[in-house]
C-alpha positions in Angstrom: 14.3 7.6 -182.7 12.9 11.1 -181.8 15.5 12.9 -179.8 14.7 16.2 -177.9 17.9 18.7 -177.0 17.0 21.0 -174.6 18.4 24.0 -172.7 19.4 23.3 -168.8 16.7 25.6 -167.1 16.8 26.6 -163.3 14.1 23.8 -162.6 15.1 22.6 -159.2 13.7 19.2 -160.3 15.3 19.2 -163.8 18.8 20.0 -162.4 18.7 16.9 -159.9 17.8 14.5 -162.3 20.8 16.0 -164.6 22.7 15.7 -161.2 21.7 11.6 -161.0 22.4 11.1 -164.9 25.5 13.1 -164.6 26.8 10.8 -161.4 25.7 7.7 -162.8 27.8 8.6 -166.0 30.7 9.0 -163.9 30.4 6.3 -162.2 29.9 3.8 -164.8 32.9 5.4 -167.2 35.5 6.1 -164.6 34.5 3.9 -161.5 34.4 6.9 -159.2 31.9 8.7 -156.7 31.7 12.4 -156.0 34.3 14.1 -155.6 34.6 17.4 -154.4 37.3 18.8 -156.4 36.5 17.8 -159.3 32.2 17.7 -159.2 31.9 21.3 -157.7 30.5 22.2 -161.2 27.6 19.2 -161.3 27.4 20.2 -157.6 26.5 24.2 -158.8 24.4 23.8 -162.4 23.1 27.4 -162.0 26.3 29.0 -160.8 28.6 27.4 -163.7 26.1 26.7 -166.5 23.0 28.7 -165.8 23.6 32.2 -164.5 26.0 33.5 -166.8 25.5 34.6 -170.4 28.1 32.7 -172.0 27.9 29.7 -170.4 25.1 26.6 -171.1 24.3 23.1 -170.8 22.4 20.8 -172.5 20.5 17.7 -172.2 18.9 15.4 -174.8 15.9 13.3 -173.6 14.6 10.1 -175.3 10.6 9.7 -177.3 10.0 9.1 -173.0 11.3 11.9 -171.4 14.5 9.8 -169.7 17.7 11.7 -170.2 20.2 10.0 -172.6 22.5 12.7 -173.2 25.0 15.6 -171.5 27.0 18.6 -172.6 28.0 22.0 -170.8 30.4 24.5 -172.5 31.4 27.9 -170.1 34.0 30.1 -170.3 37.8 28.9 -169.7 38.1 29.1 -165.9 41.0 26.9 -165.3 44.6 28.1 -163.5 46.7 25.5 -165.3 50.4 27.4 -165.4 50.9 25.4 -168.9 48.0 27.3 -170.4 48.3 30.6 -169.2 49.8 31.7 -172.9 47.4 29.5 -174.7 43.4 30.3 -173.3 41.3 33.0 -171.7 38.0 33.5 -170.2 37.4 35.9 -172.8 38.3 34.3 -175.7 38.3 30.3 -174.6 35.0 28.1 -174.3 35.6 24.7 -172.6 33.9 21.6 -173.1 32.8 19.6 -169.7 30.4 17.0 -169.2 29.7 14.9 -172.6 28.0 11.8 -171.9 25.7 9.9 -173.6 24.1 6.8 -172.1 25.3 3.4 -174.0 22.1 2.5 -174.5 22.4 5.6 -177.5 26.0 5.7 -179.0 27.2 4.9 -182.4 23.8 6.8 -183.4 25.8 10.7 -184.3 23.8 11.8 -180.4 27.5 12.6 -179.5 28.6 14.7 -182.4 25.3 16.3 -182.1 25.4 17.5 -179.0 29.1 18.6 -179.5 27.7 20.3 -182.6 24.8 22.3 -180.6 27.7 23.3 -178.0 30.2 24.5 -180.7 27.0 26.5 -182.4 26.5 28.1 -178.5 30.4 29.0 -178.7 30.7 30.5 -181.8 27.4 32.8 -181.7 28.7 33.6 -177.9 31.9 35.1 -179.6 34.2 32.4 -178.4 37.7 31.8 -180.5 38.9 28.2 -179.6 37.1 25.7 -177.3 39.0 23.8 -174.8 38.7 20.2 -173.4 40.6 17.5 -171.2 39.6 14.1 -171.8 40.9 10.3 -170.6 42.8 7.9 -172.8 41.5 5.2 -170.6 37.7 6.3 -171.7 36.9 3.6 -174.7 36.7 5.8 -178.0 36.8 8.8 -176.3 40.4 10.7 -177.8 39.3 9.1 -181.4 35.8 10.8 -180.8 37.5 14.6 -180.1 39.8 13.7 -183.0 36.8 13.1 -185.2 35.1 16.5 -184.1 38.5 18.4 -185.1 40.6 18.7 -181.9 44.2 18.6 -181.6 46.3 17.6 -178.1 48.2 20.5 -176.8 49.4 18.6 -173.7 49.3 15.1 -172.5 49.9 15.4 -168.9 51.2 11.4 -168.5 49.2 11.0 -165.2 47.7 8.0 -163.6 44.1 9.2 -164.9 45.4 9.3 -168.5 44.1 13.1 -169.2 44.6 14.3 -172.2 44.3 17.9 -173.0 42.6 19.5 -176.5 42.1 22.1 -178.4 40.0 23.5 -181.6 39.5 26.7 -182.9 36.3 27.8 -184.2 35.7 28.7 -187.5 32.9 30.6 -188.3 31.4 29.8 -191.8 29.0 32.8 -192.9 26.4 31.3 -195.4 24.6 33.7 -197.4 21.9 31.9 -199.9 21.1 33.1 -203.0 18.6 30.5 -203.4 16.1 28.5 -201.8 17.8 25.4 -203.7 20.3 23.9 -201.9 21.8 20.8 -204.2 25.2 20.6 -203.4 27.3 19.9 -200.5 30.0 22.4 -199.7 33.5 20.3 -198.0 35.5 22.8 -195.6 
């Protein structure tokens, strides 16, 4: 299976079919519509993920050209009072928007997307990454688990949310060779 990862570009016709993917996802993992408060993101792809520097999204297509796969990561622009001490914008890269259509999973599409994001995050200078997530959402908390984050507050609500955390750690690889044999475990 030949997968494509591509950057979210200002393409009026690209954004609404990220828009559709993006709603359908929603729909079809937490049995919701739009809504305001919580889309306004989906609902302004340039403004949260586009336009600035630090900020991206990114969407993996199938060998058709179908989208299959989400992620965004921006800057930490939440106002929880519980996480005042513990994340900035300057410092703090959050994770929104990882889905991957079911038709794909239990293939590594997930951790590899995750993988591209955390890449962006650490080149864009980012310390930690932040995420909230749903017990309800099959696999989901094992899946964050699996990619290294920790729960720093489980807010005990009727939507289940879970809230993570994960430093980055930049590894700085400097070959001596062209030969690489061995595997190096961190």
């Amino acid at each position: 299976m030949d997968v494509v990862i591509k950057e979210l570009s200002g393409n009026s016709e690209q954004i609404a079919e990220v828009q559709e993917f993006l709603f359908k996802m929603i729909k079809k993992e937490m049995g919701f519509d739009y809504v305001p408060e919580w889309h306004q993101d989906i609902m302004n792809m340039e403004e949260y993920y586009i336009n600035p520097k630090r900020n991206n999204f990114y969407v993996a297509y199938s060998e058709i050209g179908e989208i299959i796969a989400t992620i965004g990561i921006r800057s930490y622009d939440k106002d929880f009072p519980a996480f005042r001490h513990l994340y900035s914008k300057d410092t703090t890269s959050s994770i929104w928007r990882l889905f991957v259509d079911e038709r794909y999973r239990r293939c590594g599409l997930a951790s590899k997307m995750f993988c591209v994001a955390e890449n962006f995050a650490n080149t864009s200078g980012y310390k930690d990454i932040y995420l909230h997530t749903h017990k309800n959402l099959k696999g989901a908390l094992q899946f964050w688990k699996k990619m290294g984050f920790v729960i720093s507050v489980d807010a005990n609500d009727e939507l289940q949310t879970v809230h993570m955390d994960k430093q980055i750690h930049e590894l700085e690889i400097n070959p001596q060779t062209n030969d690489f044999k061995y595997a190096v475990k961190l």
